[in-house]
ROLUM-418161 format. One line per field, with one value per residue (C-alpha): residue number from 0; residue in one letter; y, x, z. Coordinates in nm, 2 decimals, m for minus. Each point is the difference from the previous one (the first is absolute). Example, Ala and Ser with C-alpha at 12.3 -4.5 7.8 and 13.67 -1.06 7.14 Angstrom:
// ROLUM-418161
pos c(0; 1)
code c(a; s)
c2 c(m0.45; 0.34)
c1 c(1.23; 0.14)
c3 c(0.78; m0.07)
//
This chain:
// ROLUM-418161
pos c(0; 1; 2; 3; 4; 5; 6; 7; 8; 9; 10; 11; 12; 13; 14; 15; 16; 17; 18; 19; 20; 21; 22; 23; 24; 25; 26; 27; 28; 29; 30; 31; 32; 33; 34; 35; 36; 37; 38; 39; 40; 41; 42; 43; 44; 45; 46; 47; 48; 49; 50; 51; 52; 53; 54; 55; 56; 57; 58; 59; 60; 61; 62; 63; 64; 65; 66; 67; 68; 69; 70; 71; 72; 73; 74; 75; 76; 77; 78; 79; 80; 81; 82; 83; 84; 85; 86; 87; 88; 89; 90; 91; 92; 93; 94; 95; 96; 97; 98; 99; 100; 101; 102; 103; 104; 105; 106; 107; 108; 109; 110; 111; 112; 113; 114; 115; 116; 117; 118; 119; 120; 121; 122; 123; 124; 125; 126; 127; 128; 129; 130; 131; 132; 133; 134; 135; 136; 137; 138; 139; 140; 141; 142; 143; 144; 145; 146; 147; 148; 149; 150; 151; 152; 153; 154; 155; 156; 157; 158; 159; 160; 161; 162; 163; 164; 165; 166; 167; 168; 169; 170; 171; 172; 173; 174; 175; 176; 177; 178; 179; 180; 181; 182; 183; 184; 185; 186; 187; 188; 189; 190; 191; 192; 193; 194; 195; 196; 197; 198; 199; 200; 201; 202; 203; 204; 205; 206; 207; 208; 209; 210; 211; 212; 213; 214; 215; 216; 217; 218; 219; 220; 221; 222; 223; 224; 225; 226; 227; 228; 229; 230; 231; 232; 233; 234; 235; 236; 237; 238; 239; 240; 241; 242; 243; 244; 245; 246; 247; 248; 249; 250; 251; 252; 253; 254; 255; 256; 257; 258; 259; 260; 261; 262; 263; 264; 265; 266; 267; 268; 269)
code c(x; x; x; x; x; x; x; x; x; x; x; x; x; x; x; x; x; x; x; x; x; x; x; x; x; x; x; x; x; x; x; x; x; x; x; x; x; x; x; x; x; x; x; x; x; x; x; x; x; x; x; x; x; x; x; x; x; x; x; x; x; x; x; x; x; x; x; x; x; x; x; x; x; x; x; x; x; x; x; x; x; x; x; x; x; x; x; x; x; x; x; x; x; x; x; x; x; x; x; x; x; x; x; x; x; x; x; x; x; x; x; x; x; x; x; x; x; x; x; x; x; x; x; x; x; x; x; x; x; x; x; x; x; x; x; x; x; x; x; x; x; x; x; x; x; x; x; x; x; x; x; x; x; x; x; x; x; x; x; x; x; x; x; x; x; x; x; x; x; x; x; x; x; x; x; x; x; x; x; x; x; x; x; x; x; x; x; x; x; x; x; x; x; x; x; x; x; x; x; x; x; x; x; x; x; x; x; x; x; x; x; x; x; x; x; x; x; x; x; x; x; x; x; x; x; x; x; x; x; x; x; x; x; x; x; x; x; x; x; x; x; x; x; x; x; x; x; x; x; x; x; x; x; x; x; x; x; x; x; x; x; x; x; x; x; x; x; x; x; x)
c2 c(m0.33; 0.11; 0.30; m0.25; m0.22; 0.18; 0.19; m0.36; m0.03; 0.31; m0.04; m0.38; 0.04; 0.22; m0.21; m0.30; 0.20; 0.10; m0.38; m0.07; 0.23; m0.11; m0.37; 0.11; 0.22; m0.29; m0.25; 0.14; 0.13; m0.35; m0.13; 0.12; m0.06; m0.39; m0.01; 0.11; m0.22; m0.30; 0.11; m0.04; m0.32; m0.12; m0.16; m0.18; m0.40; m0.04; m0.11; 0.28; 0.26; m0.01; m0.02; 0.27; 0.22; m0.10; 0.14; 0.29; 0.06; 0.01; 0.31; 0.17; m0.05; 0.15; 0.27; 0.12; m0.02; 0.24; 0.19; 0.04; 0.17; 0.28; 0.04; 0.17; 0.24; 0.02; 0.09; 0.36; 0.12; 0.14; m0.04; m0.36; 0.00; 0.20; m0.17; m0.31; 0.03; 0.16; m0.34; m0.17; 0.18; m0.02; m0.39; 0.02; 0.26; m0.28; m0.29; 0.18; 0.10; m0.30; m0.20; m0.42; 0.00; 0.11; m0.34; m0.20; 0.18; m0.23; 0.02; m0.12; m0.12; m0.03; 0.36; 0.07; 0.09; m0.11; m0.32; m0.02; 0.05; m0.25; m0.28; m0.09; 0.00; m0.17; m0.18; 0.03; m0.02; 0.16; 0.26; 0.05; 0.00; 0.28; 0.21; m0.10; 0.16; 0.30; 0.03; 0.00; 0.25; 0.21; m0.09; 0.08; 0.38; 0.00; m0.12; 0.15; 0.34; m0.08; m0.05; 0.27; 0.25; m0.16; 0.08; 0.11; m0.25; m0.21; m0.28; m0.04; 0.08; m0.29; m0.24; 0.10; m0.02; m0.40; 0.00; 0.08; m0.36; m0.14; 0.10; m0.07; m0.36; m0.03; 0.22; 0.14; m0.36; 0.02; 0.33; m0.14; m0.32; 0.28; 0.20; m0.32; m0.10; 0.42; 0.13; 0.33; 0.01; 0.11; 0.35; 0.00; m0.05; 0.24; 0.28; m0.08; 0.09; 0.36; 0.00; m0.05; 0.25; 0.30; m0.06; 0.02; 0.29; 0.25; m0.03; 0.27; 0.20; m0.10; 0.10; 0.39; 0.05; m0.15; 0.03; 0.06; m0.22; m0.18; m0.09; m0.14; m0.19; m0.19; m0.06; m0.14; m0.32; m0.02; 0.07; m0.29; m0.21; 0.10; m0.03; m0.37; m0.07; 0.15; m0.22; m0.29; 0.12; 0.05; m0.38; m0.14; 0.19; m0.09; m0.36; 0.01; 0.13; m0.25; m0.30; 0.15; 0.15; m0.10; 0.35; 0.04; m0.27; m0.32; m0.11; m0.19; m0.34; 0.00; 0.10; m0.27; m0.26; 0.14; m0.03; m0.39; m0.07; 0.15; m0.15; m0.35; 0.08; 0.02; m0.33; m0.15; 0.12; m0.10)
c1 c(2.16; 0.25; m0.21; m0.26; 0.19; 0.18; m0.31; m0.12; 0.34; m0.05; m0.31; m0.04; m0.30; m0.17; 0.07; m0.17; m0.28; m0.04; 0.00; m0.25; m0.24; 0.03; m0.06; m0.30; m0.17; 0.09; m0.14; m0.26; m0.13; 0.11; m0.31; m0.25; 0.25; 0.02; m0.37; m0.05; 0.26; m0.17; m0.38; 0.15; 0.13; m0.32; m0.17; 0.29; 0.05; 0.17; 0.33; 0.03; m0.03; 0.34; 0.13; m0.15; 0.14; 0.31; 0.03; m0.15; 0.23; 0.31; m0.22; m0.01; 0.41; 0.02; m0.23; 0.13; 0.34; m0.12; m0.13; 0.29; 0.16; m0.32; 0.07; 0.32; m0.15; m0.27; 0.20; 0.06; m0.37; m0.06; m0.37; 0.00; m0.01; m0.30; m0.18; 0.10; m0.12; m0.33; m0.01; 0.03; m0.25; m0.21; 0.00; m0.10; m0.29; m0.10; 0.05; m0.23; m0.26; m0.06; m0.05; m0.06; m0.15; 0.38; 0.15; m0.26; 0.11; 0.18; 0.08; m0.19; 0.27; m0.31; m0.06; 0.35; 0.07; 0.35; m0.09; m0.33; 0.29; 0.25; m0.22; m0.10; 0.42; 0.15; m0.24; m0.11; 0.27; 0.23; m0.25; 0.00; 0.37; 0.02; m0.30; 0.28; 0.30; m0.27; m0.07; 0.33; 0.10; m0.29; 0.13; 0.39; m0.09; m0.23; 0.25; 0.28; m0.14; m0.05; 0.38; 0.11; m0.23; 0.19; 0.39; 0.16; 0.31; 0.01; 0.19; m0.31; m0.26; 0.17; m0.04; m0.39; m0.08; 0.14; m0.17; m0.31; 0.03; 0.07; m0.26; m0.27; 0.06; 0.14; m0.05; m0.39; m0.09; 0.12; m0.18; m0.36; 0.03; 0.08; m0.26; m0.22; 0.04; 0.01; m0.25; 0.10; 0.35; m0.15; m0.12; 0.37; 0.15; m0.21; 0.09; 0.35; m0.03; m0.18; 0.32; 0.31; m0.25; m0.03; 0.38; 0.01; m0.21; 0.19; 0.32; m0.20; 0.11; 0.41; m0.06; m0.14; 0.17; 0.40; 0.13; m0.28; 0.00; m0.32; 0.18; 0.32; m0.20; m0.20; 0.33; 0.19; 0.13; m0.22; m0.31; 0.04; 0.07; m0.28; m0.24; 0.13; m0.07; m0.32; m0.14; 0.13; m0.22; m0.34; 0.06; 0.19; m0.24; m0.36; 0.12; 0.16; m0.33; m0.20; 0.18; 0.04; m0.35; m0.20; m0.02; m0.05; m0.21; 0.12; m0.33; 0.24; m0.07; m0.35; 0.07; 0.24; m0.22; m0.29; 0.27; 0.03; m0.39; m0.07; 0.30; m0.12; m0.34; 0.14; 0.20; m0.35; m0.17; 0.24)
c3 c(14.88; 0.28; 0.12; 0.06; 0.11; 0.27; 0.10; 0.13; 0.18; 0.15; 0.13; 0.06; 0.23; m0.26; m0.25; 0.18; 0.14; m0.40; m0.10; 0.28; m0.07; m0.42; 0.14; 0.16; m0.31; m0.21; 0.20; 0.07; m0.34; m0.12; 0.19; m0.23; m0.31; 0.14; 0.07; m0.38; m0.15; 0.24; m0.15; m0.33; m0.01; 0.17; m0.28; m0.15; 0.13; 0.35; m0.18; m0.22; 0.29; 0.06; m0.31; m0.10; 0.26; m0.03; m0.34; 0.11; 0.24; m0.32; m0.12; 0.33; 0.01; m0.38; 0.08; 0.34; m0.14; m0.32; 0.26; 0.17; m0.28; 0.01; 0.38; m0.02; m0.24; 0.20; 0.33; m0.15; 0.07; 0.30; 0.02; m0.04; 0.36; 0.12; m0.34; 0.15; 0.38; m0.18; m0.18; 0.32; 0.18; m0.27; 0.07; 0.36; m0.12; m0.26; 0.19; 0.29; m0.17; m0.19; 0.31; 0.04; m0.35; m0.12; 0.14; m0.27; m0.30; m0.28; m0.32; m0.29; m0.24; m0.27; m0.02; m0.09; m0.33; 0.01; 0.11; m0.24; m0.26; 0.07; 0.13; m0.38; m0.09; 0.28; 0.23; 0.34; 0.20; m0.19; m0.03; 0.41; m0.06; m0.27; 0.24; 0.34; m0.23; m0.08; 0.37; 0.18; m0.30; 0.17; 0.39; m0.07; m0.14; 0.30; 0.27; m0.17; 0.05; 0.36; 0.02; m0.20; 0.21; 0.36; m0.14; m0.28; 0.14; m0.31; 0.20; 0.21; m0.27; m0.17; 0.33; 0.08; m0.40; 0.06; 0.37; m0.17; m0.22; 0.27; 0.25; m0.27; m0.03; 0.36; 0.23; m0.08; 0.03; 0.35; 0.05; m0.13; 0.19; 0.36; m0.11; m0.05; 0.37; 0.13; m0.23; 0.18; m0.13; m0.32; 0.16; 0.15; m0.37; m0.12; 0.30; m0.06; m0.41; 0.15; 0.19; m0.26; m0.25; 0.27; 0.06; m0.42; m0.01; 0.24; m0.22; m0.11; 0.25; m0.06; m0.37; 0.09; 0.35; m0.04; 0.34; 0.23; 0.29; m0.12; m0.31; 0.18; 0.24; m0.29; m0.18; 0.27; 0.12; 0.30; m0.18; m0.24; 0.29; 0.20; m0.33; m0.04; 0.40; m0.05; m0.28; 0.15; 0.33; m0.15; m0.09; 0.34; 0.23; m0.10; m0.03; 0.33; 0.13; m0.14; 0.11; 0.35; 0.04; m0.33; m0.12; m0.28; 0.00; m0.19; m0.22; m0.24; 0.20; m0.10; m0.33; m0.03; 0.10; m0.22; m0.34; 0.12; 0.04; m0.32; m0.14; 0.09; m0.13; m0.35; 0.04; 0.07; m0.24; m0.26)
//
């Protein structure tokens, strides 16, 4: 724990820059995860929502922490980070090509065969409840993974593992509702995940070429920095652009105002 430890005290900007850049993979993968988890508890009555997502989020604790105790195993291979910015790019390349149609896409509870096979034992909701556990099992190996590929610092694996709870019940609610109102902020999001997984990828190069320049430049302080100022640019500076200029383009008014007319429709019709 004290080589950790002291490596953060060492490098203090690093170890922010790190922590940054794990809030923003998290958070940002936690979108879909939230949208999921949202999708799920759909069907179940308006009071049991909640509920239901409070429990899961007791899973997503016990798993995370289980996972934990995988990450400093996993730390020890050195190609869980080019397997992890290949993951990442690999969501950017899916995300992409599936287009509009890939914002529709929700989960049909019905056609799982977990849930086929506890709805008959335990009910409904606690049926959602057991498929939620299932589910944030799924999303902690997933995010975990993320972490893992980012540092092999077990001190901060441990803080973006938690992050990650965090920013699925917190912070990605944020990011939808942004995203709502700057429907280009999504493209941002996306450009940034290409970012963080190039930056994954070339450890390649640290791995085969020890000492080159390339491979001190990716590994140093500054770099991280500048990753972290970079990220938080692709965000700052299209939103800057369109509040100033209105470009991008901000259709999210209309959109808004189309969810309350159909929204009203309903409460008329019932």
């Amino acid at each position: 724990m004290y080589a950790p430890l002291q490596q953060i005290l060492d490098n203090p900007l690093a170890a922010l820059a790190i922590v940054g850049n794990l809030v923003i993979i998290e958070s940002l993968l936690s979108v879909d995860n939230a949208a999921v988890l949202a999708t799920m508890v759909g069907d179940l009555p308006k009071e049991e929502r909640k509920k239901a997502l409070r429990y899961g989020i007791f899973g997503a604790y016990i798993f995370r922490g289980l996972c934990i105790l995988f990450a400093s195993f996993l730390i020890q291979f050195w190609f869980l980070k080019p397997l992890g910015g290949l993951y990442l790019l690999y969501l950017v390349y899916d995300h992409f090509k599936a287009g509009p149609a890939h914002d529709e896409e929700k989960i049909e509870k019905e056609k799982s065969w977990f849930y086929r096979n506890t709805l008959g034992l335990f009910g409904k909701f606690w049926a959602t409840v057991a498929l939620i556990e299932l589910m944030d099992l799924a999303f902690s190996i997933d995010n975990v993974f993320a972490v893992v590929a980012f540092t092999d610092n077990l001190i901060l694996i441990c803080a973006g593992v938690f992050i990650g709870i965090l920013a699925m019940r917190l912070v990605a609610q944020a990011f939808v509702l942004l995203m709502g109102k700057y429907p280009f902020l999504e493209t941002a999001a996306f450009v940034v995940i290409a970012i963080l997984g190039l930056k994954l990828l070339l450890s390649l190069v640290s791995h085969f070429l020890p000492g080159h320049p390339v491979s001190e430049a990716l590994e140093s302080e500054a770099a991280d920095v500048t990753l972290t100022i970079l990220t938080v640019a692709c965000f700052l500076i299209p939103w800057a652009t369109s509040l100033l200029f209105n470009w991008p383009q901000r259709p999210a008014g209309n959109r808004a105002a189309e969810a309350r007319q159909a929204d009203e429709s309903v409460r008329q019709q019932a």
